[in-house]
N, C-alpha and C positions, 0 to 999 in steps of 0.2 A: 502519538496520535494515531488513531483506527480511523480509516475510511473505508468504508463501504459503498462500493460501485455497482450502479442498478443497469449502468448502460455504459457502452464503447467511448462515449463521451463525457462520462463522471473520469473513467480513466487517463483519457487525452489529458484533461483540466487537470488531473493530480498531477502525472508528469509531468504539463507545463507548469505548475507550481512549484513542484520538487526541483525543476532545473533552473527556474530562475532564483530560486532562497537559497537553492545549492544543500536540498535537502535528499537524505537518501531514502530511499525506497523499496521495503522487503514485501515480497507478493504471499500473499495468501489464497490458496485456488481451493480449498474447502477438504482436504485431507488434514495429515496429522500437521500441526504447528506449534514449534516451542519457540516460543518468544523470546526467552532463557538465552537460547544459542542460536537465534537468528541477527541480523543487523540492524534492528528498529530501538536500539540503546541509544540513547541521550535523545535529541532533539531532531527524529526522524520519523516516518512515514511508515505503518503498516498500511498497505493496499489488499482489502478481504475482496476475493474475484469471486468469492461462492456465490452472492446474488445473480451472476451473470451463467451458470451452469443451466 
């Protein structure tokens, strides 16, 4: 799953999600990203922080 975070409070709300599902969370800040060999495999969390640059 990709979320895309427009405010410091989209992000709060993923965390608190990701920590209560016990879900992991790989950040995205709007540089280079390979999904490939990051840690958003199986049933976890990409966080895109580019809207907030």
């Amino acid at each position: 799953m990709i979320v895309y975070a427009e405010t410091i409070e989209d992000v709060q709300k993923v965390v608190e999600y990701a920590e209560e599902s016990n879900i992991a969370i790989a950040v995205r800040s709007g540089g280079h990203y390979y999904q490939v060999a990051s840690s958003i495999t199986g049933n976890n969390i990409s966080l895109d922080l580019s809207g907030l640059l």
